[in-house]
C-alpha positions in Angstrom: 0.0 0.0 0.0 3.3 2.6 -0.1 2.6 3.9 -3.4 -1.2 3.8 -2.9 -0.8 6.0 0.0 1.8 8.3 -1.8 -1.1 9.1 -5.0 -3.5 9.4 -1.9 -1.7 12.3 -0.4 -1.7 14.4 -3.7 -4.9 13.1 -4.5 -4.1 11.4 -7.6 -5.8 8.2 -6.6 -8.4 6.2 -9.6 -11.6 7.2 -10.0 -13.1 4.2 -8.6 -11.4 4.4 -5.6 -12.8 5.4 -2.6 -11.0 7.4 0.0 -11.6 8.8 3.1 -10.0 10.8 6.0 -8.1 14.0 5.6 -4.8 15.4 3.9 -3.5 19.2 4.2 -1.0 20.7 2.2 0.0 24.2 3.8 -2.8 23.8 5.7 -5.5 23.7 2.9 -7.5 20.1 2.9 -6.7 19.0 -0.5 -10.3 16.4 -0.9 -12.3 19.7 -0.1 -10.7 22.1 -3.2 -12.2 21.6 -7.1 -9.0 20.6 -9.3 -8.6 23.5 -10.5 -7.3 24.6 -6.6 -5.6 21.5 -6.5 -3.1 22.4 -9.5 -1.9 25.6 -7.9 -0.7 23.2 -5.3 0.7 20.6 -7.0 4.2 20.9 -8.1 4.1 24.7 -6.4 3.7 23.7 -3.0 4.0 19.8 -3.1 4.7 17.1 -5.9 5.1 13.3 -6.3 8.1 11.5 -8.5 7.0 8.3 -9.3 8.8 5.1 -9.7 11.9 5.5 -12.4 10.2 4.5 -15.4 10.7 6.1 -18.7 7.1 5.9 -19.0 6.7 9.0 -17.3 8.4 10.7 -19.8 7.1 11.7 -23.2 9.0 9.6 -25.8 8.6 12.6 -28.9 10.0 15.1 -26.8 13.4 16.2 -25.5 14.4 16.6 -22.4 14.5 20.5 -22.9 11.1 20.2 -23.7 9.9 17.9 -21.3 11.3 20.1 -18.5 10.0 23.5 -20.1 6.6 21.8 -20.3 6.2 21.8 -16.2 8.4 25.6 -15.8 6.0 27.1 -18.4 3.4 26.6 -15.3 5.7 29.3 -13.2 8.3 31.2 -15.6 7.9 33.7 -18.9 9.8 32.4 -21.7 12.5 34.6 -21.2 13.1 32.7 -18.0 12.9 29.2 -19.2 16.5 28.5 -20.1 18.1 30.1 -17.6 15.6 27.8 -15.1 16.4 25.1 -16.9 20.6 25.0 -16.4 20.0 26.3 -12.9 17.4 22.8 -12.6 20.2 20.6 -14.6 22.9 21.9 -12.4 20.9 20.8 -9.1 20.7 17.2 -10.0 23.9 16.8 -11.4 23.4 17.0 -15.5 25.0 18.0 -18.0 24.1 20.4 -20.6 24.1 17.8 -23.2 21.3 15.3 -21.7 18.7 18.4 -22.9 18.8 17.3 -26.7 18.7 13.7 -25.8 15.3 11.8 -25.7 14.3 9.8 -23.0 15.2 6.4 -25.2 18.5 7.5 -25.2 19.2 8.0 -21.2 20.6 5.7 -18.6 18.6 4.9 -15.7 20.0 6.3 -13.4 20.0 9.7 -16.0 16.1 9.3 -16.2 15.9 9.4 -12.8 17.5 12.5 -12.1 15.2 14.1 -15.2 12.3 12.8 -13.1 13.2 14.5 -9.8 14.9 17.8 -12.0 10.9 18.0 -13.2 9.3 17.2 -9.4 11.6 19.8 -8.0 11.3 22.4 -11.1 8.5 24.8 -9.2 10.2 24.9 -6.1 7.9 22.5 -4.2 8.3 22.4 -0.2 7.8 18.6 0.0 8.6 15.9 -2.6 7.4 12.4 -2.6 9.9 9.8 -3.9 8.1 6.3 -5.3 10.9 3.8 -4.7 13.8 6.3 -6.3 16.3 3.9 -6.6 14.1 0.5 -7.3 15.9 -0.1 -10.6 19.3 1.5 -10.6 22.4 0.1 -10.1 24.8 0.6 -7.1 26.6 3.8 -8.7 23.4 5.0 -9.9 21.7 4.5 -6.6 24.4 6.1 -4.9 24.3 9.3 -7.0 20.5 9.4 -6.7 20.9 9.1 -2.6 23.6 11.9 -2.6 21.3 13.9 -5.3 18.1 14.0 -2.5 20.5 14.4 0.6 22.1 17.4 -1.0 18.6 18.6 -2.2 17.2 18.7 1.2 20.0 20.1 3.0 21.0 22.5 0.6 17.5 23.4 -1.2 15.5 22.5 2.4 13.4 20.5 0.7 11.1 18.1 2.4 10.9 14.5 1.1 8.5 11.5 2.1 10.7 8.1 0.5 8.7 5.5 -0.4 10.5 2.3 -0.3 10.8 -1.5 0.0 15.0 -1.1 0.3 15.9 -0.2 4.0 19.5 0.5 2.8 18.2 3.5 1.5 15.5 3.9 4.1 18.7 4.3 6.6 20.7 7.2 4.0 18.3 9.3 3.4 15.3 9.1 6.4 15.4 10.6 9.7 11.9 9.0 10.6 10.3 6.0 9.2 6.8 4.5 9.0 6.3 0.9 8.6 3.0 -0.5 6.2 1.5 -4.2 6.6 -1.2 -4.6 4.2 -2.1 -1.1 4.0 -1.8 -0.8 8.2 0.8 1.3 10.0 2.3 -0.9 12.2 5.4 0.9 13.9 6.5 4.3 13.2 9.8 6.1 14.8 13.0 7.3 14.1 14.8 5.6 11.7 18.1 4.4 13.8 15.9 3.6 16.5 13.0 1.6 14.2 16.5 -0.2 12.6 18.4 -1.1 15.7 15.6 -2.0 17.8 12.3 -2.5 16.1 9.4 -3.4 18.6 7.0 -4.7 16.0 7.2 -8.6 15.1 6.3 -7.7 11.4 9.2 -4.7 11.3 12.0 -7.6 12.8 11.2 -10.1 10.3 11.3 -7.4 7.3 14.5 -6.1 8.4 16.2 -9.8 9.0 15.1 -10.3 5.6 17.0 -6.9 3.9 19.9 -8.4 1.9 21.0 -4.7 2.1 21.6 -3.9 5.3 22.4 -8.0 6.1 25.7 -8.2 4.0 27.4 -11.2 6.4 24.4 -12.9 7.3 22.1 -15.1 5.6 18.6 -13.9 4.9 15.5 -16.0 5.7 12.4 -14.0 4.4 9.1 -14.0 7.4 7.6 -17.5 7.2 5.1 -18.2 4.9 1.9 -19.9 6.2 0.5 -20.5 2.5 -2.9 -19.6 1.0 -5.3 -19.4 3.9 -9.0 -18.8 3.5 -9.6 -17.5 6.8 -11.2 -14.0 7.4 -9.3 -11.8 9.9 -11.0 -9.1 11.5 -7.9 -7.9 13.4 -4.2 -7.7 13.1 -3.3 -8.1 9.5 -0.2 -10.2 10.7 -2.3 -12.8 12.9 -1.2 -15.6 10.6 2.8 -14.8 9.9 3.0 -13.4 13.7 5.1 -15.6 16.2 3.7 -14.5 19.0 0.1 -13.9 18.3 -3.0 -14.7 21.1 -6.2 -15.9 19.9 -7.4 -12.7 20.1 -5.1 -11.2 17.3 -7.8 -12.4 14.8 -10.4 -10.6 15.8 -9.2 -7.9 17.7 -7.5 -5.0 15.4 -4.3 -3.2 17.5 -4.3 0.3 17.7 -1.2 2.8 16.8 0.0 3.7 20.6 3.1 5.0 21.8 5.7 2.6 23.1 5.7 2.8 27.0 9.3 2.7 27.1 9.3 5.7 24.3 6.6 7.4 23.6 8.2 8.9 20.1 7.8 5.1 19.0 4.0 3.7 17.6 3.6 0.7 17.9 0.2 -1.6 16.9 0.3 -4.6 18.2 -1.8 -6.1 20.5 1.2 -7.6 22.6 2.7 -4.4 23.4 5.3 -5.2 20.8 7.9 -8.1 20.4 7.6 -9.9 23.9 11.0 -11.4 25.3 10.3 -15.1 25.8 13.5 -16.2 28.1 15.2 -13.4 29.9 18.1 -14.4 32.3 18.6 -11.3 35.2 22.4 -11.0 37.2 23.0 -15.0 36.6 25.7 -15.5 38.8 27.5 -19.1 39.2 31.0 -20.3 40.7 33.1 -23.2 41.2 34.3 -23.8 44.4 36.6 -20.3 44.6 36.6 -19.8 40.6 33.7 -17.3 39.5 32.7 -19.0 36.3 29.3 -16.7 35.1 28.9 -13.0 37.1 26.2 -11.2 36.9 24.9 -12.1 33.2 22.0 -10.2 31.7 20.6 -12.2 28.6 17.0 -12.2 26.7 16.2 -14.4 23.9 13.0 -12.5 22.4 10.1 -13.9 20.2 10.9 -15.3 16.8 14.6 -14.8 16.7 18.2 -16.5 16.9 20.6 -15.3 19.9 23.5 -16.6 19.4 26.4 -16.6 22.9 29.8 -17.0 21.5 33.1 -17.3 23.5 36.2 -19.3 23.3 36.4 -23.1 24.2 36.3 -23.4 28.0 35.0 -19.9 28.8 31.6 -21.3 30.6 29.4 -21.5 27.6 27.9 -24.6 28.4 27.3 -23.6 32.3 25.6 -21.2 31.1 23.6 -23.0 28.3 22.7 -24.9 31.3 21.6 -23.0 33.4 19.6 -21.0 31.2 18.0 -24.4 30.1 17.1 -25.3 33.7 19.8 -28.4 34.1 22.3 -26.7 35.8 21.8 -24.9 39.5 22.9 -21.5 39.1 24.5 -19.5 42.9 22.6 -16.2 42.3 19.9 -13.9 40.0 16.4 -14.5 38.5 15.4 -16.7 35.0 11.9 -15.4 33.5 10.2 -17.5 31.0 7.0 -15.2 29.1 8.2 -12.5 32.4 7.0 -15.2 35.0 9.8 -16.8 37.1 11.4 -19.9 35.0 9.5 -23.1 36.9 12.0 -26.1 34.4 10.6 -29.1 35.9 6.7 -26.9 33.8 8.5 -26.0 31.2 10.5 -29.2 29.9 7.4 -30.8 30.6 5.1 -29.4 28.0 4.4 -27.7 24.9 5.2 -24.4 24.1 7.6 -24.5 27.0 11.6 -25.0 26.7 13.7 -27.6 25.6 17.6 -28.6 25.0 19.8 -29.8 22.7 22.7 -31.0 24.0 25.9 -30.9 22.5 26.7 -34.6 22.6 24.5 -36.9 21.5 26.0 -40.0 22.6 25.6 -38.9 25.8 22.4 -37.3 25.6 20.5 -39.9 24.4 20.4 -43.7 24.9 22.3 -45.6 22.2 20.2 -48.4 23.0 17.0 -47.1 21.8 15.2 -47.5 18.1 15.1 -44.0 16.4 11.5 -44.1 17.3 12.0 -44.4 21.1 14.4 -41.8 21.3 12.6 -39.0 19.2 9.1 -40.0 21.1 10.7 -40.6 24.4 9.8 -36.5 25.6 5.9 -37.3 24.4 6.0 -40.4 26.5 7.8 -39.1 29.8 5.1 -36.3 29.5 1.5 -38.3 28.3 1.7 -35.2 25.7 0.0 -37.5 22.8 -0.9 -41.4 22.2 -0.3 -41.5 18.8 3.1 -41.2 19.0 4.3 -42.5 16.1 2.7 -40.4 13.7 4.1 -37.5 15.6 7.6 -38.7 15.5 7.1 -39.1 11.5 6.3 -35.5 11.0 9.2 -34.2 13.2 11.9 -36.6 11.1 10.2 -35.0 8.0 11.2 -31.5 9.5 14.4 -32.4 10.1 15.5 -34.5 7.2 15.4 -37.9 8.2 13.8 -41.0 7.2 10.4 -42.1 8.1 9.9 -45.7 7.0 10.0 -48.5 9.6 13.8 -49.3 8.6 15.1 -46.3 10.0 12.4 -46.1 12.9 13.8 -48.9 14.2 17.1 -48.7 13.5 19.0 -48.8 17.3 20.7 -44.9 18.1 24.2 -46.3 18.4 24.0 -47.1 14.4 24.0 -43.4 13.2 26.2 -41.4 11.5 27.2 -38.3 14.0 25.0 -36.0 11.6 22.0 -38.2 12.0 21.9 -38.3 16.0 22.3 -34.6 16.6 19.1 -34.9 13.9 17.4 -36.7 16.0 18.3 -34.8 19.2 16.6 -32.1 17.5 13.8 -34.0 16.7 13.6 -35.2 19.9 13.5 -31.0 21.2 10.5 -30.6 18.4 8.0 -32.7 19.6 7.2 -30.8 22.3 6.6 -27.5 20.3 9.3 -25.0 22.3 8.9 -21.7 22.3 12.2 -21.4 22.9 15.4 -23.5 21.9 19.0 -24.3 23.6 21.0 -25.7 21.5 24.6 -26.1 23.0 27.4 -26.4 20.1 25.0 -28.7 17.9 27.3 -28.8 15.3 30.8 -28.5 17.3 31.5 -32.8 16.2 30.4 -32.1 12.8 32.8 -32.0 9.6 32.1 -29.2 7.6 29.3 -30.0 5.1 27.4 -31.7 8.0 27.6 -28.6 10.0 26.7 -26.7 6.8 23.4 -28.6 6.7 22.8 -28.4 10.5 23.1 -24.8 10.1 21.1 -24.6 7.9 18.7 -26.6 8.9 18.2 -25.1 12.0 18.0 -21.7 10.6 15.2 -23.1 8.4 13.3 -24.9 11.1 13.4 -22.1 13.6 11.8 -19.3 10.7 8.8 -21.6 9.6 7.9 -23.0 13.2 8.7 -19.7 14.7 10.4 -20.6 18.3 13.1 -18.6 19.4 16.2 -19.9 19.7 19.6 -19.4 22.0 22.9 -21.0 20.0 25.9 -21.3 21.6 28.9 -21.8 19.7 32.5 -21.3 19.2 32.3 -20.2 16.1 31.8 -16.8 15.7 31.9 -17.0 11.8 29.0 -19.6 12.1 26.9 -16.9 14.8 27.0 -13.9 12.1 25.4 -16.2 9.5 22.5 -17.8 11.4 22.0 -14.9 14.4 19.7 -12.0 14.6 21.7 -11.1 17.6 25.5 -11.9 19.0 26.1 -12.3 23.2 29.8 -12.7 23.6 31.3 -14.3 26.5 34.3 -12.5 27.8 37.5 -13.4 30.0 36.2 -11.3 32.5 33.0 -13.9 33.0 30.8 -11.0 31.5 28.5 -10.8 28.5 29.1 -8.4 25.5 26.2 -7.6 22.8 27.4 -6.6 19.5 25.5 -4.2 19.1 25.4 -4.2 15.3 26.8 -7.7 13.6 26.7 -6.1 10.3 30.0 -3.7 11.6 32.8 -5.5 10.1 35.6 -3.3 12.7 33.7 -5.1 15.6 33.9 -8.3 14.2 37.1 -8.1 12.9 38.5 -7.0 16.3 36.2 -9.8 18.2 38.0 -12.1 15.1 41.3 -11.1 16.4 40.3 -10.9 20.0 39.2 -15.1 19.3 42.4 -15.9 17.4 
């Protein structure tokens, strides 16, 4: 609905569409005037560049004469070409592109002829239709250093519509976010980037390849074609964390309690933290091995805790699991006091994947005792076959009877940690430890595991804590990076896509 909404606020919308609700320009309500008013404020006072398209430009006429066409509305014809090098000269063209035809300019060149003609009048604000949706990087570049300049230098206003938050973060000191033609978050643009608060804003940025250059992109989960009519939050179906009554309950646009310069409209309040660990504390003996950690694993993402091989990971991993006993500080599961022996125990709770699997599960058991031996501890379902059969499918294993009852101890090392996953998935976690899954793994098994836990984690939609040596395997599957330090605290990079930080932490790990 971006450009929709763009036409609607210059009132260029089709006739058969039906709008409502109220636009000013300069304080005159624009669906009140007769078109005739309207013109006198289009292009003088506000105008709209659409999407680069050489469409938009007359393919008989010149470029002088396309851009005398829209200065005739303001200027004698004495003026003209004077107006005209003064317009060329703002958005970086030469003299020569004026006896050109639109056939014969680059894209990025049609572009700038688009905004020279939006700008031409002297407009206060300028709407930009995705300016940069078809360039390439030099062209996009010159276009984003074109409307910077234009706005500092000229003070001209511009609303940016786009889809590319690369170019959302260049040019826009606020940004709105649209779901299906709702606002669902509005704030300013660092903050809406480093820390966005709505579930549907965090998926669409860990989806930008642009601003995601080390990591590897996994769109928001697609639930398929789905009949159902929703009455209330457009992102009921794709949402991670929605309550029942997300369907029929539509959120309103509030500020976010924490700042009330954010909007938020969700009817959570906003991404929810689903494991939060408060001053964890834990020593052995006289050696302090965990002081004072502060972690959260929030809905829908990948936290990854990274630290070098005997740093206290895997205390940690345990203790945030609920298998290890911890000296001092508070674990909250949904912001209610972690009770394990609850939460291993049933769906939607927590469960672990341990970094062995020899050890973690019984070598003695069929494939299909092991995976359904969580449903059975916990009388979760009867038919537990079929269960098992659908979690193997999720995870890439066989589901005829040779391989269900195939004994553990048979497996290749890639198959059991499968299986210890499987094992996790039947009871439907909201949130997942997984302790160095792929730390005994050569390096296309671990690829795969990776991968498949990436992949598993963005279509069910748990959350999911992954601790790891490997800090070059944490910047390709996490959303966000704890790091373990020598000095038993934790560290949050506080932006995985800056290369110094890595680099240094690189270093710091070599």
């Amino acid at each position: 609905g971006k450009s929709t909404l763009g036409k609607a606020m210059v009132n260029l919308v089709d006739n058969d569409a039906l709008v409502s609700g109220s636009v000013k320009i300069a304080g005159t309500e624009i669906y009140s005037i007769n078109e005739k008013e309207l013109r006198k404020l289009r292009m003088h006072q506000i105008s709209i560049c659409f999407q680069n398209s050489r469409e938009l430009l007359n393919p008989m006429l010149s470029i002088e004469e396309q851009i005398y066409e829209v200065l005739r509305k303001k200027y004698t014809q004495k003026e003209l070409a004077a107006k005209t090098q003064e317009l060329l000269r703002k958005v970086g063209l030469s003299p020569e592109v004026l006896a050109l035809y639109p056939h014969q300019l680059s894209g990025g060149m049609v572009q700038k002829v688009l905004i020279a003609t939006a700008i031409a009048l002297e407009p206060k604000l300028v709407i930009l239709d995705e300016p940069t949706s078809s360039l390439d990087p030099a062209s996009k570049g010159q276009i984003i250093n074109l409307i910077q300049e234009l706005n500092e230098l000229q003070g001209i206003t511009f609303v940016v519509i786009t889809h590319d938050f690369s170019v959302a973060k260049a040019l826009s000191r606020r940004i709105l976010i649209l779901y299906r033609g709702k606002l669902v978050e509005a704030g300013s643009t660092q903050d809406v980037l480093r820390h966005p608060r709505h579930p549907y804003t965090k998926g669409l940025i860990n989806s930008s390849v642009e601003i995601n250059p080390y990591r590897d992109v996994w769109g928001i989960r697609n639930i398929g074609e789905r009949d159902e009519v929703i009455e209330g939050c457009p992102f009921y179906l794709r949402c991670t964390q929605s309550l029942r009554e997300c369907k029929t309950v539509l959120p309103a646009l509030r500020p976010y309690p924490e700042d009330p310069r954010r909007w938020i409209a969700c009817n959570r309040g906003g991404v929810i933290t689903f494991l939060r660990g408060k001053d964890i504390c834990k020593s052995y003996g006289c050696k302090k091995i965990i002081d004072k950690i502060n972690i959260e694993v929030m809905a829908a993402e990948v936290v990854a805790l990274v630290g070098v091989s005997g740093i206290g990971k895997t205390t940690l991993a345990g203790i945030l699991g609920g298998y290890l006993e911890y000296d001092s500080g508070e674990i909250f599961f949904l912001e209610e006091k972690a009770d394990f022996n609850k939460l291993h125990q049933k769906k939607n709770g927590l469960q672990m994947v341990f970094q062995d699997p020899n050890s973690s599960i019984n070598p003695n058991f069929t494939v299909l005792e092991a995976v359904a031996e969580p449903l059975r501890l916990t009388s979760q379902e009867e038919d537990y076959e079929s269960r098992v059969k659908a979690v193997l499918h999720d995870v890439g294993l066989p589901t005829g009877n040779a391989f269900l009852t195939q004994k553990v101890r048979y497996l290749s090392g890639g198959q059991k940690q499968r299986v210890a996953i499987a094992r996790a998935l039947t009871m439907e976690p909201l949130v997942l430890v997984a302790d160095e899954p792929t730390s005994l793994l050569d390096s296309s098994s671990k690829a795969n595991l990776l991968r498949l836990l990436k992949g598993l984690q963005n279509s069910k939609g748990f959350s999911m804590l992954f601790i790891t040596h490997d800090l070059a395997a944490a910047i390709k599957i996490a959303d966000r990076i704890y790091i373990l330090e020598k000095n038993n605290r934790l560290k949050e990079l506080v932006d995985i896509n800056d290369f110094k930080a890595l680099e240094m932490y690189f270093t710091k790990a070599e």
